[in-house]
N, C-alpha and C positions, 0 to 999 in steps of 0.2 A: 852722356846719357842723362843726368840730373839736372844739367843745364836745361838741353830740351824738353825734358817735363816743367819745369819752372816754367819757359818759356809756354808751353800752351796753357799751362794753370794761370799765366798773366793774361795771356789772352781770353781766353774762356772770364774772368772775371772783368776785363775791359767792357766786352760785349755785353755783358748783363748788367753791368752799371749804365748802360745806355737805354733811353727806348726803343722799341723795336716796332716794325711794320706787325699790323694782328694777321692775322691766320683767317682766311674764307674762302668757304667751299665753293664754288662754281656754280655764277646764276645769284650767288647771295648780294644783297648790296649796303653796302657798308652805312650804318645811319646813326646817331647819339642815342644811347638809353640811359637814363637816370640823372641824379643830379652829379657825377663826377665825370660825364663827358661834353662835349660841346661839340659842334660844326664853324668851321670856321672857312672864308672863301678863302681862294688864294690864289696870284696871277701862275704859278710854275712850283716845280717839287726841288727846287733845288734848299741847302741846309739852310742858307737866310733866311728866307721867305715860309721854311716851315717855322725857325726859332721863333719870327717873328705874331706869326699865327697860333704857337704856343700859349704866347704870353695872351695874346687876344682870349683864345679860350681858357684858360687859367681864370681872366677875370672872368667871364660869364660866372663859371663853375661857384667864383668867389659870391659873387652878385645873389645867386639862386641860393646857395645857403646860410649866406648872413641875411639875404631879404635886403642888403644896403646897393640900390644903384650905385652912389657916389665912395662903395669901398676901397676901390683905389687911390682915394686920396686918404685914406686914413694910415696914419706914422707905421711905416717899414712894409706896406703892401706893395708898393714897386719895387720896391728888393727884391722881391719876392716874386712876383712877374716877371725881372729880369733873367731868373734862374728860372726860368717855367718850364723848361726842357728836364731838368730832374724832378718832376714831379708826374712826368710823364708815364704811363704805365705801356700803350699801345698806342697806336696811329692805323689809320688806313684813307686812302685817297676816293673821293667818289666822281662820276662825270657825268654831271648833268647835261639833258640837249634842251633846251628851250627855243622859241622863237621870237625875234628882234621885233622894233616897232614895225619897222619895213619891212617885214615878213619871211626876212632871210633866217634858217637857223642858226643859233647862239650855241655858245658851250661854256660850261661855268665849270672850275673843277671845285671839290670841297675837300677838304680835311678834316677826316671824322676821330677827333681825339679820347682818350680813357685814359685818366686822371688817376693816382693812387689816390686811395681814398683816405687811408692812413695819413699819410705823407700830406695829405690836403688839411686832415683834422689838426694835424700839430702845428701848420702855419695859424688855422684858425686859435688854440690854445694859446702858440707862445703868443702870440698879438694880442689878444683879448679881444678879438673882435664878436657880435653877437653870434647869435647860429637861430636860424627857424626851424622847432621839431621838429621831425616826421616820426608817425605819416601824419601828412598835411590835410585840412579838410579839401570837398570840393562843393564848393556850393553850386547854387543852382541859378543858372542865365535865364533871369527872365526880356526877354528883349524885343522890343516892338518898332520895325519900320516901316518909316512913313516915306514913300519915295516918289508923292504925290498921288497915289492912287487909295489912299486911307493905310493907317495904321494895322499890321499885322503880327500875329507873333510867330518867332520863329521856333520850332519845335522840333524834335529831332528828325524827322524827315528834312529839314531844311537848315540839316550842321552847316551847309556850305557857303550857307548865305551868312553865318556867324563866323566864317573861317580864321578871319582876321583876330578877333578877340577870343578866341580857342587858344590859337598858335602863342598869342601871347603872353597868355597865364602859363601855358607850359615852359615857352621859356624864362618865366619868372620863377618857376617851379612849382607849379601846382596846376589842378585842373580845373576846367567849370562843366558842371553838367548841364543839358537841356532838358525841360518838361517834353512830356510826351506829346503835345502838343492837340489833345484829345478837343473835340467841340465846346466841352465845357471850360480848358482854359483857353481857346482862342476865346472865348465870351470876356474876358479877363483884361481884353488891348486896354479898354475903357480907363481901368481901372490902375494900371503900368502906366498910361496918357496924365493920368492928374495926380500919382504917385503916389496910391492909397500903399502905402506899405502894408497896412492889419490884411487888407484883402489881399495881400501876395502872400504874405506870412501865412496865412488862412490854406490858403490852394497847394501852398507848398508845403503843409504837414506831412503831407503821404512819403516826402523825397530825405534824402536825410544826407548831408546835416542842417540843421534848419539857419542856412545862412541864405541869402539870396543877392546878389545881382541886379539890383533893377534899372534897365534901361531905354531908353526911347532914343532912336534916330530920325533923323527927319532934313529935310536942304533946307537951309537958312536962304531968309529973306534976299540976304544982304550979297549970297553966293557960298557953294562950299556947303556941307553939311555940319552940323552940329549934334551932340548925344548929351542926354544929362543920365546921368548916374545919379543911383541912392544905394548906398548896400550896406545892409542887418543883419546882427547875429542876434538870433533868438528874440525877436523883436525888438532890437536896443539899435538904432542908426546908429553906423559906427563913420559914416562918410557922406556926402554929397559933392560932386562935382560937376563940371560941363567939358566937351573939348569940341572943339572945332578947330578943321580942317575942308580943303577942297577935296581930298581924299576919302572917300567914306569911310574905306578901310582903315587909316589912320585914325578918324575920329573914332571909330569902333572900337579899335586895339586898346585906345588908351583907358578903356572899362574895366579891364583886368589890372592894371597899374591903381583905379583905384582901391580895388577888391587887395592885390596885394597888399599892397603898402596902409590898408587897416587891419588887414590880418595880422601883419609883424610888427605894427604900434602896439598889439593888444598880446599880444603871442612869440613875439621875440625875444629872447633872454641871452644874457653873457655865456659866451663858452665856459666851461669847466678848463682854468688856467694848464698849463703843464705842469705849473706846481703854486704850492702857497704861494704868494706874493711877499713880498718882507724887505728887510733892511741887513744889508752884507757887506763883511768887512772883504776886501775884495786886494790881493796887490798884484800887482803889475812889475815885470823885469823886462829889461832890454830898452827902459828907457835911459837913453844916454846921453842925450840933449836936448838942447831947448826945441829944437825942431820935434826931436820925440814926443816930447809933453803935449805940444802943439796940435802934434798927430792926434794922439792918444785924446786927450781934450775932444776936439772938435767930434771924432769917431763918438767918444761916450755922452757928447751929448745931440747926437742926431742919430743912436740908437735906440728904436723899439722901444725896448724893452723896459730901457733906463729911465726912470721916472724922474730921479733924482741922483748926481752926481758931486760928492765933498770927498775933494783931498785931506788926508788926513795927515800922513804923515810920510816923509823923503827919505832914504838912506842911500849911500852908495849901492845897496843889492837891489831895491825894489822902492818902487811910488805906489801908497796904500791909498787905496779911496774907500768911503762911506756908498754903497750904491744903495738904493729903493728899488727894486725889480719886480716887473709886474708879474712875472712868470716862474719868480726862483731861478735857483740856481741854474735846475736843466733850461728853463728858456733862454737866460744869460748864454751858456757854454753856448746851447745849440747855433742861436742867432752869431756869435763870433765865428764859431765853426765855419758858418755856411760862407759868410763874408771873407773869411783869409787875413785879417787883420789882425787877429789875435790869437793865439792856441795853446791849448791849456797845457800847463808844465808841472801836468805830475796826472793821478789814475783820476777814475771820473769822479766828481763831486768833490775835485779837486779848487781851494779856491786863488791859488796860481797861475796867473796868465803871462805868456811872454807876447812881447811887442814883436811882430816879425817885420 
C-alpha cells in the first residue's frame, strides 16, 4: 500500500514538472497576451517540433523584454533556449485557414505559448542581461502615404492601412497609437512631408506620451517603396532613418524597429543581478584527473556567469578556484544546476561543488 501511494505522489509530481496543454472553453481561440507568450508556426504537434518552437518563442519572449534583437548571441542564452521547454508555463495549438496564391485554401497551425514569468526573470538576472520597464510608453504614429495619388495621413479610421507597423511594435513590445485623424490633422501631411518635427510636436500635445513617430511612405523612383522615419521624445529627435523595400509592408514595419530600438538606447537598464556580483573562493571534488581538470576547465570557462577563473590551490580532496561571478553565489549554483555538470555538495549557499 505505501508503495502505491509513493508511486502516484511520483507521478503526480512528474506531471507537474512538465508543461501542460492550457485549458479553453469552446468557441475560444487560443492567441499570445503579454510579454511572457509568443506564437510560434509549426509543421506537426509531435514533441520535436514543439521543443523546437519552444526555443523559438523563448527568444521572442527574450527579444521583447531586453528590447536586444541580437540576445541570443549574448554568453549562456542558448543554454538557455535549449532548456526552453522548462520554462514553459502552458501551450495550446491554433488553426488558421488562409488562402494560397492560387486561390486554393491554406492551413497554418500555430502554437500559442505562456512562459513562466518568474522562471524567465531569473534567466534575465543570472545573465545580466538588460530588461525594458514597463509599463512601456505608446507613442503616437504620425504617418503619411504617398501611393502616387498625393500624400495622406493615416488615422484611426484607417488602422489597417498601418497594419504592418502596428503588429510590429507589438511584437517588439510595446504599442503605437494613431491620431484621430480629424480635418485639422489631415491639414498636417505638409508638414510630416518636409519633417517639421515642432509642427508634429505642436498637434500632438492633446495625445500623450508626447513621443511621436514620424513617417512618410511613398514608391521610390528607382522601384519598391521607401519610408523615412524621425522619432522625438518630448521634442528631443532621438532617431532618423529610411527603409526600403518592394514590399510596402516591410518598409512600413521597420518604423517601429526604429521607435524601439530609441526607446531602449534611452530607457534600457541592467536587470537587478540574482545576487551581488563578487569574487569566490569556490572548491571543486571528484576531480581525479587530468581529463577532469580539463573538463572542469573548459565548463568554467565558457560559463555565464564566470567572469573570471584562477586556480588556486590542488589537494588530494578538492581543486580550489578564485571565481569573479556576475550573479553570486545563487547564479553560480543555479547556472551548474541547470547544466548537470556540477552539483553542489553540501545545503544551499553551500560553496562545495562535485564534478559529476
Amino acid at each position: 500500500m505505501a508503495y502505491a501511494i509513493r508511486l502516484v505522489l511520483l507521478t503526480v509530481l512528474l506531471v507537474a514538472s512538465f508543461a501542460v496543454p492550457a485549458q479553453r472553453v469552446e468557441g475560444e481561440r487560443a492567441r499570445a497576451v503579454g510579454l511572457y507568450s509568443a506564437e510560434v508556426t509549426v509543421n506537426g504537434q509531435g514533441p520535436g517540433e514543439r521543443n523546437g518552437a519552444f526555443a523559438r518563442g523563448l527568444l521572442q519572449v527574450l527579444q521583447r523584454i531586453t528590447g536586444d534583437r541580437a540576445v541570443n548571441g549574448k554568453p549562456g542564452v542558448g543554454d538557455e533556449l535549449r532548456r526552453a521547454r522548462e520554462y514553459v508555463d502552458k501551450y495550446d495549438y491554433r488553426q488558421d485557414e488562409g488562402v494560397s496564391a492560387s486561390g486554393a485554401p491554406s492551413f497554418k497551425t500555430t502554437l500559442v505559448i505562456q512562459y513562466d514569468a518568474d522562471k524567465v526573470g531569473e534567466i534575465i538576472s543570472t545573465l545580466g542581461l538588460q530588461q525594458w520597464p514597463t509599463p512601456r510608453p505608446k507613442p503616437v504614429l504620425w504617418l503619411a502615404i504617398n501611393d502616387g495619388r498625393g500624400p495622406r495621413l493615416v488615422g484611426l479610421a484607417q488602422n489597417d492601412a498601418a497594419r504592418a507597423v502596428l503588429d510590429r511594435a507589438k511584437a517588439r513590445g510595446y504599442a503605437l497609437g494613431l491620431p484621430a485623424g480629424n480635418a485639422a490633422e489631415q491639414a498636417l501631411v505638409g508638414a510630416i512631408w518636409r519633417g517639421d518635427t515642432a509642427a508634429i510636436a505642436r498637434a500632438s500635445a492633446k495625445y500623450s506620451p508626447p513621443m511621436q513617430l514620424i513617417g512618410k511612405l511613398y514608391r521610390n523612383p528607382k522601384g519598391g517603396w521607401t519610408a523615412d522615419w524621425i522619432f522625438q521624445d518630448a521634442g528631443k529627435v532621438l532617431a532618423r532613418s529610411s527603409s526600403s523595400d518592394a514590399d510596402a509592408r516591410r518598409a512600413m514595419a521597420a518604423g517601429a524597429d526604429v521607435a524601439a530600438d530609441a526607446l531602449i538606447r534611452r530607457y534600457a537598464k541592467p536587470a537587478k543581478p540574482l545576487a551581488p556580483p563578487g569574487e569566490f573562493t569556490i572548491a571543486f571534488t571528484g576531480v581525479d584527473s587530468t581529463d577532469d581538470f580539463i573538463r572542469l576547465a573548459a565548463y568554467l570557462e565558457r560559463l555565464a556567469v564566470v567572469k573570471r577563473a584562477t586556480p588556486v590551490s590542488a589537494s588530494p580532496d578538492a581543486l580550489v578556484y578564485e571565481l569573479e561571478l556576475s550573479s553570486g553565489l545563487p547564479g553560480f549554483t543555479r547556472s551548474v544546476v541547470k547544466d548537470g555538470v556540477l552539483e553542489p555538495a553540501g545545503e544551499e549557499g553551500t560553496t562545495t561543488f562535485r564534478l559529476r
